[in-house]
C-alpha positions as CSV (number, residue, x, y, z in Angstrom):
1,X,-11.6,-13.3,12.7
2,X,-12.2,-15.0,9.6
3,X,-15.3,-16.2,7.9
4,X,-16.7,-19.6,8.5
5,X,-19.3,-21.3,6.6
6,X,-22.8,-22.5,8.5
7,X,-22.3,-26.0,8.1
8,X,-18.8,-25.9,9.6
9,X,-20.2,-23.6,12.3
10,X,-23.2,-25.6,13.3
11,X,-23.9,-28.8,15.3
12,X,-24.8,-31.7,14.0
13,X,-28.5,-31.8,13.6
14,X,-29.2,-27.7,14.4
15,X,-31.0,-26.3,10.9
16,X,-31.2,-22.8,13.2
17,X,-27.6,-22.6,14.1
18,X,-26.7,-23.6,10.8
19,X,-28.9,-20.7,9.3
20,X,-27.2,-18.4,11.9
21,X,-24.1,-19.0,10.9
22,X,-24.6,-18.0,7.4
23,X,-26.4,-14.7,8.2
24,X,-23.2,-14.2,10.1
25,X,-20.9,-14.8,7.0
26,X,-23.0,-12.7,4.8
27,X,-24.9,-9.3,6.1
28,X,-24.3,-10.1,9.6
29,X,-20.4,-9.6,9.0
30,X,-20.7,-6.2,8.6
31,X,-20.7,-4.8,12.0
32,X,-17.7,-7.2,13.6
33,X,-15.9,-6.4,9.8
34,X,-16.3,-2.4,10.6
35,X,-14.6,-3.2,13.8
36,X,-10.7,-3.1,12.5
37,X,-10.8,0.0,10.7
38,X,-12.6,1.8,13.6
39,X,-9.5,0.1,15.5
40,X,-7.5,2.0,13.2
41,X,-9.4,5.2,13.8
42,X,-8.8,4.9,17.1
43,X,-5.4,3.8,17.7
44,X,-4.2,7.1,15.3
45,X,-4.6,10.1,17.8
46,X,-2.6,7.3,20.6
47,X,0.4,7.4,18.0
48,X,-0.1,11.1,17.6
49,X,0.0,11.9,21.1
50,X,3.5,9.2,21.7
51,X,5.3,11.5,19.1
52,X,3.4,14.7,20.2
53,X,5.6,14.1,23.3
54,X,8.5,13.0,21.6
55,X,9.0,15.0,19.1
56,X,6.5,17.6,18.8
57,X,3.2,18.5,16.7
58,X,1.3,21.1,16.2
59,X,-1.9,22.1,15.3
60,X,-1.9,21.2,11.3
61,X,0.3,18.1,12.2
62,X,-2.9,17.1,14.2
63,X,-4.9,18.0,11.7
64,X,-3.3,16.2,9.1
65,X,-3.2,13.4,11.3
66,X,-6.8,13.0,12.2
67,X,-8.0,13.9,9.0
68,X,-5.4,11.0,7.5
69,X,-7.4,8.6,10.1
70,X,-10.6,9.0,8.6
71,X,-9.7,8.8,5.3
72,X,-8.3,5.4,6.1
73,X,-11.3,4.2,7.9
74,X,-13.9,5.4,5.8
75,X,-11.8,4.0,2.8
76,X,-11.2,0.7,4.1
77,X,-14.7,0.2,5.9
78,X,-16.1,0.7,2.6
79,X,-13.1,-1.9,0.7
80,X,-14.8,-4.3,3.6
81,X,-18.1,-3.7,2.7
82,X,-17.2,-4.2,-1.1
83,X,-14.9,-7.7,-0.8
84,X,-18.5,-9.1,1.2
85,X,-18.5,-7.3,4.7
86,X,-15.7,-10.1,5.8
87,X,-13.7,-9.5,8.7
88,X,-9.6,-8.4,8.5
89,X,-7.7,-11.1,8.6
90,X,-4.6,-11.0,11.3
91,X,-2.6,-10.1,8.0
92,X,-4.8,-7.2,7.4
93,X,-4.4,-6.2,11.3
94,X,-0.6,-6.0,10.5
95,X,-0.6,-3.8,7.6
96,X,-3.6,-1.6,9.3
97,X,-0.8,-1.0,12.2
98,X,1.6,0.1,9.4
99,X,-1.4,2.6,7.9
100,X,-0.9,4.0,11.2
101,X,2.3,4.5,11.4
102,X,2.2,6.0,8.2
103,X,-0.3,7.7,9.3
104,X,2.3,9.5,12.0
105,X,4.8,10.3,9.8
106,X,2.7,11.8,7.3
107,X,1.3,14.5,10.3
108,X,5.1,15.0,11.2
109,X,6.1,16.0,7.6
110,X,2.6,17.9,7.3
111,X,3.4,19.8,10.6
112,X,7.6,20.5,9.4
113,X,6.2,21.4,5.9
114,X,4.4,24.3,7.0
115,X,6.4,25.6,10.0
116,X,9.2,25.6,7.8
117,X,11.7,23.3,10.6
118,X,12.3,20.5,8.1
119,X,15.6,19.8,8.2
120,X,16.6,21.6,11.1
121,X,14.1,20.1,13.6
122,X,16.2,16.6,14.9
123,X,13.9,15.3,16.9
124,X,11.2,15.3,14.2
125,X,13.5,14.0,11.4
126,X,14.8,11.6,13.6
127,X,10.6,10.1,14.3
128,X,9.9,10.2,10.6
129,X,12.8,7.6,9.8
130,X,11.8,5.3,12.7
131,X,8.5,5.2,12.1
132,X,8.7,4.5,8.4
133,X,11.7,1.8,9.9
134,X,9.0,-0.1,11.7
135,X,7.0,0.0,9.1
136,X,8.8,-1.1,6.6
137,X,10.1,-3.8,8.6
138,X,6.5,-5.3,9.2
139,X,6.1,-4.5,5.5
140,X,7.3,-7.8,5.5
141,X,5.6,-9.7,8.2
142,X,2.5,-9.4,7.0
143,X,3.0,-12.1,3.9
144,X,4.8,-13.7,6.3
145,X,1.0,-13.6,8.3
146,X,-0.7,-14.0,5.5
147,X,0.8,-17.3,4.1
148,X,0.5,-19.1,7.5
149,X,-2.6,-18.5,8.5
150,X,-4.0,-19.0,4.7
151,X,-6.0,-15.5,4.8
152,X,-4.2,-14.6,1.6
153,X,-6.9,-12.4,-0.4
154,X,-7.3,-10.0,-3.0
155,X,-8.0,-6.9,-0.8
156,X,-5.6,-7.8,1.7
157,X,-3.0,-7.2,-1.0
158,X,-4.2,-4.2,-2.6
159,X,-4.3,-2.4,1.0
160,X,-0.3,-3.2,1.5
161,X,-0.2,-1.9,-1.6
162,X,-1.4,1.2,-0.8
163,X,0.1,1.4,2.9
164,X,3.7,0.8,0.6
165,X,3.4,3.3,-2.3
166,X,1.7,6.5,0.5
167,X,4.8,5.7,2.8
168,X,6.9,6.6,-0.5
169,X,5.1,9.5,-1.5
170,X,5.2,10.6,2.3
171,X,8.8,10.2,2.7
172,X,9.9,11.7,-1.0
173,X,7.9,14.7,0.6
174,X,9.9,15.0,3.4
175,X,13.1,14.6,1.5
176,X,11.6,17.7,-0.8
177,X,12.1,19.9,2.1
178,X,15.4,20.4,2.3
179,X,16.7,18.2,-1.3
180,X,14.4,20.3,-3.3
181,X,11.1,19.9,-5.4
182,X,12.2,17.4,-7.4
183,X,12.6,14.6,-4.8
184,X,9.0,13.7,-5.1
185,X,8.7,12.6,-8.7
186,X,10.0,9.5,-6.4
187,X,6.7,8.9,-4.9
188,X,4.7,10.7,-7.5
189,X,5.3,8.6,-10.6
190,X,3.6,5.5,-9.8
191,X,0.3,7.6,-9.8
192,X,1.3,9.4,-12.8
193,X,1.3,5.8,-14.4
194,X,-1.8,4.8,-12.7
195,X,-3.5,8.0,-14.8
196,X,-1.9,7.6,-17.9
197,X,-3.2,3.7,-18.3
198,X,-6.5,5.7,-17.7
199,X,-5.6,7.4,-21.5
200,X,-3.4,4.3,-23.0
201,X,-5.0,1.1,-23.0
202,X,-1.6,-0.6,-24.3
203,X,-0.1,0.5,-20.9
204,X,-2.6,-2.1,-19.5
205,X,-0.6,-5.4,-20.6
206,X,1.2,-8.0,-18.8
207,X,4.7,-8.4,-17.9
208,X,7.0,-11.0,-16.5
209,X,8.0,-10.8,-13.2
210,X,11.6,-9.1,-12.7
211,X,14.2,-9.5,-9.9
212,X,15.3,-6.0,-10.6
213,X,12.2,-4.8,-10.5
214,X,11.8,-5.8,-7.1
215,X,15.4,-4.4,-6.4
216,X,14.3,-0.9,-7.1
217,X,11.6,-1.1,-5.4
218,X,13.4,-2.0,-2.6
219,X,16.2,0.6,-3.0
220,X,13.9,3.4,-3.0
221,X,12.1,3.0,0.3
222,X,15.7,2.4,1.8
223,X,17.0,5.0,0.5
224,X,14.3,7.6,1.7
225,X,14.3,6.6,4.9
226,X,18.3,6.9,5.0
227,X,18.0,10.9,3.6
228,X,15.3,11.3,6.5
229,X,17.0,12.2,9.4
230,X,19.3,14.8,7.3
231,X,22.1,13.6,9.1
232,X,24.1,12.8,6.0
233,X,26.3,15.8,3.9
234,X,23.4,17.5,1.3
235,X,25.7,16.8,-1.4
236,X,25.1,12.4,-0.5
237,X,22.1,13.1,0.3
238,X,20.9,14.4,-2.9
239,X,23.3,11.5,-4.5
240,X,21.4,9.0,-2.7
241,X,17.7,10.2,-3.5
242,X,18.9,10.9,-7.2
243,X,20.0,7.5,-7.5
244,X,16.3,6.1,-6.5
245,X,15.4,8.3,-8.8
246,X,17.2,7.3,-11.8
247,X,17.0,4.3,-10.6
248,X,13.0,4.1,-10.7
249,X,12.8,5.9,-13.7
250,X,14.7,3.6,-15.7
251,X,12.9,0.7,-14.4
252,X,9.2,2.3,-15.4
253,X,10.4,3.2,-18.6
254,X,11.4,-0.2,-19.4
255,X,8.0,-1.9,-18.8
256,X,6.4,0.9,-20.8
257,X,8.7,0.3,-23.4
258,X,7.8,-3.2,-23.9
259,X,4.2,-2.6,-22.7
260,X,3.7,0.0,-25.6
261,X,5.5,-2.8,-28.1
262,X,3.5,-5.6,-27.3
263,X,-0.1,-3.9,-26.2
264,X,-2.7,-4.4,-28.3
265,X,-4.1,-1.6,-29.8
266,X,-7.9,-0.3,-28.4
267,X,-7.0,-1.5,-25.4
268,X,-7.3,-5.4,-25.6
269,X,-5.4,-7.4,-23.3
270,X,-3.8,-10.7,-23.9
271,X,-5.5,-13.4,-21.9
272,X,-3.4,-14.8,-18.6
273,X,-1.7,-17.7,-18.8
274,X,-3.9,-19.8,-16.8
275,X,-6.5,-18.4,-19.9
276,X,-8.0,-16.2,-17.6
277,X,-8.5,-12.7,-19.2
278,X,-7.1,-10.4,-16.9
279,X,-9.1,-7.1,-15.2
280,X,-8.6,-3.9,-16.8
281,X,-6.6,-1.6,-14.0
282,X,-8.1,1.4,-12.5
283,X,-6.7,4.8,-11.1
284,X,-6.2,4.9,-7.3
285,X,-5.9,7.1,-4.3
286,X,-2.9,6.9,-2.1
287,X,-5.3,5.1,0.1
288,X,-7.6,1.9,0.0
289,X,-9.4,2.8,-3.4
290,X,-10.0,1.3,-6.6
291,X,-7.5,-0.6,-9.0
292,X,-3.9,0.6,-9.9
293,X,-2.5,-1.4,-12.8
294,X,0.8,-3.4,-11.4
295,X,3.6,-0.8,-13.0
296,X,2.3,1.7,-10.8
297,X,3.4,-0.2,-8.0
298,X,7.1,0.6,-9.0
299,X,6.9,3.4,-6.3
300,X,6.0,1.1,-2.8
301,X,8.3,-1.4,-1.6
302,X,7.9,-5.2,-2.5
303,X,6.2,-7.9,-0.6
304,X,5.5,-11.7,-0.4
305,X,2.2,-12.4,0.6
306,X,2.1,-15.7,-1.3
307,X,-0.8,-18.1,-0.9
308,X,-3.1,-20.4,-2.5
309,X,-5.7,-17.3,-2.9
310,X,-5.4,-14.7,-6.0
311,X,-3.5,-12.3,-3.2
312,X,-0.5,-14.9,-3.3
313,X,2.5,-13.6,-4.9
314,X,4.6,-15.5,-7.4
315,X,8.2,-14.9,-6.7
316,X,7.6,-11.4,-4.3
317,X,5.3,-10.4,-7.3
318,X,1.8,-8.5,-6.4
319,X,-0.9,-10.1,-8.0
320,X,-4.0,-7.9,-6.8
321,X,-5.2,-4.7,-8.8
322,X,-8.5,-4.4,-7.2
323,X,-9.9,-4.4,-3.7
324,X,-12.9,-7.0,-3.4
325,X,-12.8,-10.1,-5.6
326,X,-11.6,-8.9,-9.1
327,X,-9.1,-11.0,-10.2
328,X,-5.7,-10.1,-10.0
329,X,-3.7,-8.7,-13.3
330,X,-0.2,-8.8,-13.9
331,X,1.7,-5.4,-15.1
332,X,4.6,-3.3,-15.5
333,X,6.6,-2.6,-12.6
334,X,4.2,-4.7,-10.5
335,X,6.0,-5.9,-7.1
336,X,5.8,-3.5,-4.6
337,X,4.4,-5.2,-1.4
């Protein structure tokens, strides 16, 4: 449901409905707007008990999964509350149904992680790569959404973001188990950037937009979910997830490279190029919270919600760093979605 104005909302000639209407758009929102990520909350132990029965879970695979649930509730109620108590959009319904799948695969990897089956449990490994399938597949129907319904908004985008870049630090995880510890540096380093513009203000610049940018992005997410089901040989398995690596790396420390060149020192950013000076990014959890500057995004796969709204994308390009209404910035590695 989206917000409507009083005017458009009332009849001709009714001052009461009008007013109604507008208590509706701004506090009385809050209780329909609470509605999709209780959805959320609630549709989480039904996914949980679907791969209960198909693949297994145990007791900390519920756990995580639960506790993963109300995290993403609690942390998107409150992104709600912040961006003005307005409903989700049906583009924010879409990625919320990939937060849960996410949400599934993250209890299967918690459960293998500390039963020690990972990699030799089929079933399991088998659940992990379809579930993060699906979701990466309606990874891209929500722009899709998004663009034709108009619903295009700043918090939209910064939740895909997130969805995208815990789905890689999920999978990278997974991968860990039976690759070895250095598989997730994959997933890990767009948070490591997000803390170090915390520390260097001339990581906090703006980049141009960059197809093979995107293309990493891309390839990592692909090839995690192909090293999931440890059906390949180690030896191409490791190959594959070395690659993203590389791969990623390279990518990241090209947009630093530049960003550190052309930052101003003290941390003052240039101005957009529609002269709009552009928000200063924040650190963020691998769920709904806070700003990420956009070379963190280098880590979750890209996106095209494009619109008329600050959450449109410019060529598959994120422009969102903050949930609510802070303008979007431009970054370094900054496409995921």
């Amino acid at each position: 449901m989206r917000p409507v104005s009083g005017a458009a909302a009332a009849p001709a000639g009714g001052a009461a409905p009008a007013r109604a209407a507008r208590r509706r758009v701004s506090g009385g929102g809050a209780p329909c707007a609470g509605l999709g990520p209780a959805a959320g909350a609630a549709a989480q132990p039904v996914l949980l008990g679907l791969v209960c029965a198909a693949a297994g879970l145990g007791v900390v695979g519920w756990l995580a999964g639960l506790g993963y649930a109300a995290a993403l509730c609690a942390l998107l109620a409150a992104a709600v509350h912040r961006s003005g108590a307005h409903p989700l959009t049906p583009a924010d319904k879409v990625t919320l149904a990939r937060a849960v799948l996410v949400g599934g695969v993250a209890a299967l990897v918690a459960d293998r992680a500390l039963d020690g089956t990972a990699g030799t449990d089929g079933p399991a490994a088998v659940a992990i790569a379809l579930l993060a399938t699906v979701g990466l597949v309606l990874d891209g129907v929500d722009g899709r959404v998004a663009r034709r319904t108009g619903t295009s908004s700043p918090r939209g985008a910064r939740f895909d973001m997130e969805v995208d870049a815990f789905l890689i630090l999920v999978l990278s995880v997974h991968a860990a188990l039976f690759l070895g510890p250095w598989v997730p540096a994959i997933g890990a380093m767009r948070y490591a950037f997000a803390a170090a513009v915390r520390v260097l203000p001339r990581l906090r610049g703006e980049l141009p937009p960059s197809p093979a940018r995107k293309a990493v992005a891309v390839l990592q997410a692909v090839a995690l979910i192909a090293v999931a089901p440890d059906l390949l040989p180690r030896p191409a398995a490791a190959a594959v997830a070395g690659l993203a690596l590389a791969l990623l790396a390279w990518s990241f420390g090209r947009d630093v490279r530049r960003l550190w060149r052309t930052g101003a020192p003290g941390g003052a950013r240039p101005p957009e190029r529609n002269g709009t000076p552009p928000e200063a990014p924040d650190s963020a959890s691998p769920a709904v919270r806070g700003g990420v500057p956009p070379a963190a995004r280098n880590s979750a796969p890209p996106r095209a919600r494009s619109g008329a709204s600050p959450r449109a994308r410019s060529g598959g390009r994120p422009e969102a760093d903050r949930i609510g209404t802070a303008p979007p910035a431009r970054g370094p590695g900054g496409r995921p979605a």
